[in-house]
C-alpha positions as CSV (number, residue, x, y, z in Angstrom):
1,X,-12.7,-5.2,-20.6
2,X,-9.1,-5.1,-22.3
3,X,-6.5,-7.6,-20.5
4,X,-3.1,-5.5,-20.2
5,X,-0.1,-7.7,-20.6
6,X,2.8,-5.9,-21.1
7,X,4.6,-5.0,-17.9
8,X,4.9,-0.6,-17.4
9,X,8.9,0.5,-16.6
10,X,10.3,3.6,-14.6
11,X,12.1,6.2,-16.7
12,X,16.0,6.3,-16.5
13,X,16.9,8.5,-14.4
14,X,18.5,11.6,-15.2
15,X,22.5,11.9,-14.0
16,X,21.8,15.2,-12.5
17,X,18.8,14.0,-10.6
18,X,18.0,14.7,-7.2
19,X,16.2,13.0,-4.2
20,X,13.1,15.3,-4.8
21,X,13.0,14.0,-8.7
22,X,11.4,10.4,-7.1
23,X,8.9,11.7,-5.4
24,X,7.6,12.0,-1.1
25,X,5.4,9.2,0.4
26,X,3.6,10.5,3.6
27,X,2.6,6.4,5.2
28,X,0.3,6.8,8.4
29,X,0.6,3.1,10.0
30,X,1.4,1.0,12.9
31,X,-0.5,0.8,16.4
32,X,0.8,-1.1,19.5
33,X,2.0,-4.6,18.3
34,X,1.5,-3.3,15.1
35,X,4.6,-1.0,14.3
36,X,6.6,-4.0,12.1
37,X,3.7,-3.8,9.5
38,X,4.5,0.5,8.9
39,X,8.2,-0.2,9.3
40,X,7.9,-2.9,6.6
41,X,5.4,0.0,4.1
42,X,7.9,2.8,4.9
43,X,11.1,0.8,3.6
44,X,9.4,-1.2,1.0
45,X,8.8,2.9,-0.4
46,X,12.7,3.4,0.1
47,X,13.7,0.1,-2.0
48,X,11.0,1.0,-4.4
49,X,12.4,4.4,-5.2
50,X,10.3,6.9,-3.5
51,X,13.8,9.8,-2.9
52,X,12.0,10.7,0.8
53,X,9.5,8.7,3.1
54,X,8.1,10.1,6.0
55,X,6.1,7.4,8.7
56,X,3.6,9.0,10.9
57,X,3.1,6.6,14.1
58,X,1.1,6.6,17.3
59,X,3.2,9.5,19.7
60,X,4.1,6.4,22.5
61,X,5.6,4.5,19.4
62,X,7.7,7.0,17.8
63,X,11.4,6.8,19.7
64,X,11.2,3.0,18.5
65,X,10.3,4.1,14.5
66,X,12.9,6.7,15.0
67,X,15.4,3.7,16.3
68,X,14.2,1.5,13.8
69,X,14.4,3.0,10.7
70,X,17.2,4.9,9.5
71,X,16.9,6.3,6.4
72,X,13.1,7.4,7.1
73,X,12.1,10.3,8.7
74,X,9.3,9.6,11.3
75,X,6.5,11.6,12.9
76,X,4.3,10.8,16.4
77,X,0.3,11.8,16.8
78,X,-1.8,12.0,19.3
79,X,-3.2,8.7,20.3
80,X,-5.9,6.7,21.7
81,X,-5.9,5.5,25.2
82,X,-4.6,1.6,22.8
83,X,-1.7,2.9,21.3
84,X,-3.4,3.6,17.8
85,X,-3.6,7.1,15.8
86,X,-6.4,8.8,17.5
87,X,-9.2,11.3,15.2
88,X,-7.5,14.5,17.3
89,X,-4.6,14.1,15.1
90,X,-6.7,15.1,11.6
91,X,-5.4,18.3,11.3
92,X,-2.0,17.7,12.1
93,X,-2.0,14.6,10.1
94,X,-3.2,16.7,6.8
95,X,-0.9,19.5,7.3
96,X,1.9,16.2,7.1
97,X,0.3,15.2,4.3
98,X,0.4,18.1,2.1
99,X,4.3,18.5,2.0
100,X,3.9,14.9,0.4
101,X,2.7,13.9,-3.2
102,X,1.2,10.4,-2.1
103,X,-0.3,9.2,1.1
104,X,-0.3,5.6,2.3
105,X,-2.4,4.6,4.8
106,X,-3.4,1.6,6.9
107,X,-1.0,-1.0,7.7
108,X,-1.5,-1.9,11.5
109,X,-3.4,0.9,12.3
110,X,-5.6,-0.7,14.3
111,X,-9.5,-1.2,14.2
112,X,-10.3,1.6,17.0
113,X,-13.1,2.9,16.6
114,X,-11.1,6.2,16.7
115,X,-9.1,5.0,14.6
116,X,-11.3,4.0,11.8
117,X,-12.8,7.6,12.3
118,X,-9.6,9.2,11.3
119,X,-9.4,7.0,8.3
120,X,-12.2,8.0,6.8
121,X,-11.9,11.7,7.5
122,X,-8.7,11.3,5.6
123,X,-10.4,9.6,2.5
124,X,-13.1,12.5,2.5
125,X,-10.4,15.3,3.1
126,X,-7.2,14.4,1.6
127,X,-6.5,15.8,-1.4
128,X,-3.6,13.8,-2.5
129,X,-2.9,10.4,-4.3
130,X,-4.1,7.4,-2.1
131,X,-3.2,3.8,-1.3
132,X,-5.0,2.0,1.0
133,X,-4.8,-1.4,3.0
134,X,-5.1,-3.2,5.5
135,X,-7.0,-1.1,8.6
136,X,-7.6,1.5,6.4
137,X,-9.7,-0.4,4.1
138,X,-11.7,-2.0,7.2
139,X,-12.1,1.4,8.6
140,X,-14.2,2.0,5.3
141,X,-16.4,-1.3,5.6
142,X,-19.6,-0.1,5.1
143,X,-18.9,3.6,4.2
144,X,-17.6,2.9,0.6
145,X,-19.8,5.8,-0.5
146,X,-16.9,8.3,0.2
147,X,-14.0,6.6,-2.2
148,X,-16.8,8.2,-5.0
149,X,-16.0,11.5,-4.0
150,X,-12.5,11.6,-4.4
151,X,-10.6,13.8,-7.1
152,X,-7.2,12.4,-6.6
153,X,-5.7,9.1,-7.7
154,X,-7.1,5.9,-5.3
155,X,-5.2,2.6,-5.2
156,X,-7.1,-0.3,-2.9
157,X,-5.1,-3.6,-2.0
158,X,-7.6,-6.1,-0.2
159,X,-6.5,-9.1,0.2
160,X,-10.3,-12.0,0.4
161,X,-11.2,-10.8,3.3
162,X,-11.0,-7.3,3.4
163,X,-12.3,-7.2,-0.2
164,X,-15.1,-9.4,1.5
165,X,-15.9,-6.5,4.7
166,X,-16.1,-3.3,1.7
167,X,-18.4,-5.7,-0.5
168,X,-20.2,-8.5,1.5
169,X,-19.3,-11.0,-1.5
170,X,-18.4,-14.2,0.1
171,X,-15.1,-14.8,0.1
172,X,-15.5,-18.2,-1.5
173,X,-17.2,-16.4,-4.4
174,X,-14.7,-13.6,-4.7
175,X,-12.0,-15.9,-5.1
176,X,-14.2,-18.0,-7.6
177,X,-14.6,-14.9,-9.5
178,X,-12.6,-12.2,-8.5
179,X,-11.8,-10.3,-11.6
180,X,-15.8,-10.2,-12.6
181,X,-16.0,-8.5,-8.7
182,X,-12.9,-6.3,-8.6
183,X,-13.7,-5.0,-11.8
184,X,-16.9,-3.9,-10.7
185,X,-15.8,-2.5,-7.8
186,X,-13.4,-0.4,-9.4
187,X,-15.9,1.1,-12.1
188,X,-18.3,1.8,-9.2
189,X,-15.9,3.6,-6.6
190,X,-13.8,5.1,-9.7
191,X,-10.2,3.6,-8.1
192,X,-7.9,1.0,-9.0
193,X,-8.3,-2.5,-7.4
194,X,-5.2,-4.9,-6.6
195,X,-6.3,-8.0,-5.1
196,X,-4.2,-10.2,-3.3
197,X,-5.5,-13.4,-4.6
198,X,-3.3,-16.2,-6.7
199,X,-2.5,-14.9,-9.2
200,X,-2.8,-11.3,-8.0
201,X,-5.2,-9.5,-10.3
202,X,-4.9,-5.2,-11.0
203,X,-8.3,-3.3,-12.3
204,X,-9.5,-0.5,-12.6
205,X,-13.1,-2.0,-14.0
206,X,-11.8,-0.9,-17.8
207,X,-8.6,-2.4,-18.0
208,X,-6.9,-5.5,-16.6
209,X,-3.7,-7.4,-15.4
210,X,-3.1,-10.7,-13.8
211,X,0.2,-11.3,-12.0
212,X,2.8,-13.7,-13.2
213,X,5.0,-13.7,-10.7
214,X,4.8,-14.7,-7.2
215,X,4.5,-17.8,-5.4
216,X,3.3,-19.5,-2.2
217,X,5.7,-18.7,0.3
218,X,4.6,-15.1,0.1
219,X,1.6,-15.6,2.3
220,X,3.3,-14.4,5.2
221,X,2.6,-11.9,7.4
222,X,3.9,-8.1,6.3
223,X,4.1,-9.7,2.4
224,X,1.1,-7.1,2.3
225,X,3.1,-3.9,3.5
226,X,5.7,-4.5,1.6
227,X,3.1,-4.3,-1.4
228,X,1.8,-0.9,-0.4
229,X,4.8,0.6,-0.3
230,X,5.9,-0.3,-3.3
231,X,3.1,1.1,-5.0
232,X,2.9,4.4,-3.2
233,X,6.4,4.9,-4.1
234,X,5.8,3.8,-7.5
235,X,3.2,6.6,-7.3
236,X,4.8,9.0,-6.6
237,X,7.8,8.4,-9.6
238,X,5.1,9.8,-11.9
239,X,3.1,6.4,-12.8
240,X,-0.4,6.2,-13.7
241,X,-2.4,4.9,-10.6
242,X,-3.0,1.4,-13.0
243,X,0.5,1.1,-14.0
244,X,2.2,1.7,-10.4
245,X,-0.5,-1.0,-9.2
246,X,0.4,-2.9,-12.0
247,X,4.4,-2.4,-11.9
248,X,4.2,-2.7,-7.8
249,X,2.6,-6.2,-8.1
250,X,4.8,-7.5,-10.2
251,X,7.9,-6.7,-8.7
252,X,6.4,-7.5,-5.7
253,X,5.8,-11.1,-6.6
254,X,9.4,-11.5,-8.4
255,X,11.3,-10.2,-5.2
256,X,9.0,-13.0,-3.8
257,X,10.5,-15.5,-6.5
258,X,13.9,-14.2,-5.6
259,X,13.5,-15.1,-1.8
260,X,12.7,-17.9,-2.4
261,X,15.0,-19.1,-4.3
262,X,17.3,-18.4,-1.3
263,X,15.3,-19.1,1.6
264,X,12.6,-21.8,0.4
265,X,9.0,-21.0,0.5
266,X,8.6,-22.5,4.0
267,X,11.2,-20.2,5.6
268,X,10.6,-17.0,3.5
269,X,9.2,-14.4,5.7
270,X,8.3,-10.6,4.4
271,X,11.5,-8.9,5.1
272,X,13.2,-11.1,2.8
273,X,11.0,-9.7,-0.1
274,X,11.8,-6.1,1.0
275,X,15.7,-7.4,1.0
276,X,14.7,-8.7,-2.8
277,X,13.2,-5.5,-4.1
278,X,16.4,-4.0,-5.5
279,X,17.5,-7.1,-7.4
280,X,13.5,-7.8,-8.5
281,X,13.5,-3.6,-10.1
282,X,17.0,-4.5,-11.3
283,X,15.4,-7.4,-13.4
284,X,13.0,-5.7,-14.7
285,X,14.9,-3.0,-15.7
């Protein structure tokens, strides 16, 4: 397997370009309690690039998204009786899809069994590039068969344990190991696999990439989100599915150095990597 070291870069952008140059990022998220987690994904796409990001919510939940956010557009479906997207809203949540050129899909989307249903109806159906985390990869615990029949582009972002419930490798052993087990993953299921482990690792079971930036007061809740946005949007600006894993997990962790530079690793909490972002892509650029 070849270790990849040098670090992928967006193209300048053209002075006559417009918003739909950068791509659309359709992000299905957020269930009661849950609606920071797809408010986080759908800006983290904004700060990443993405030129328009639509969030599709539980119905109950969408006047807050809609107060929330202001330079995303926002969609409700039907839900379950908890507050999460129910398996009613397939259709509706495909024909969203398709005006899009990459899907994310999981953050706080709840473990309802409706919920999870919907999930994987989407991984069989959609035909459009994919990242997944979070609920969406639990929803797929134990039904891992269907990544195989994909056609377009999969990205997966487990952190231990969820990498644990699509596997059944202890998590002790992944993070012993995890580049011997992600890799293998990948090659089986035919996606790319970004671990959240330290250092973060990117595969896609031919080639490789561990993470060099980053640091501990990152492991704070939403850090995650913010990671799957990023890549989406990354995404859908044209990169390969390994380099916009690759690119999103790197900028990722420097926006993480950046915050904490200001804010310490104690007191660092997720928003302050999304507030990072621009500076980290500024960097690297």
């Amino acid at each position: 397997m070849m270790e990849i070291k040098s670090i992928p870069a967006l193209a300048p952008r053209a002075r006559d370009a417009h918003k739909g140059d950068f791509g659309k990022v359709f992000i299905l998220a957020g269930s009661a309690g849950m609606l920071g987690a797809a408010c986080l994904t759908a800006e983290a796409a904004l700060r990443s690039g993405a030129g328009l990001v639509t969030l599709g919510v539980p119905q109950s939940l969408w006047p807050l998204a809609m107060v929330k956010l202001t330079c995303v557009m926002t969609r409700g479906f039907v839900e379950t009786t908890v507050q999460s997207v129910s398996d009613q809203a397939l259709d509706a949540v495909l024909a969203c899809a398709a005006d899009n050129d990459v899907v994310a899909l999981g953050p706080g989307l709840s473990q309802h069994p409706d919920t999870c249903e919907l999930v994987r109806d989407l991984v069989t159906t959609l035909a459009k590039p994919l990242v997944i985390d979070a609920d969406g990869l639990n929803a797929l615990a134990g039904h891992t068969q269907i990544l195989r029949s994909r056609q377009a582009a999969t990205i997966l972002t487990p952190h231990p344990g969820e990498f644990f419930r699509l596997c059944g490798i202890p998590v002790a052993e992944l993070k012993r190991d995890s580049l011997t087990y992600a890799a293998r993953f990948a090659a089986e299921m035919g996606v790319v696999v970004a671990v959240k482990v330290a250092p973060a690792l990117v595969t896609d079971g031919e080639r490789y990439f561990v993470n060099t930036t980053g640091n501990p007061g990152m492991a704070t809740g939403g850090s995650g989100d913010v990671l799957t946005g990023t890549i989406a949007a990354l995404l859908a600006q044209k990169l390969t599915p390994f380099a916009a894993a690759q690119l999103g997990v790197y900028t990722h962790g420097l926006a993480g150095d950046f915050a904490c530079q200001d804010k310490g690793e104690v007191g660092m909490i997720a928003a302050d990597i999304l507030e990072h972002l621009p500076r980290a892509f500024v960097k690297k650029h």
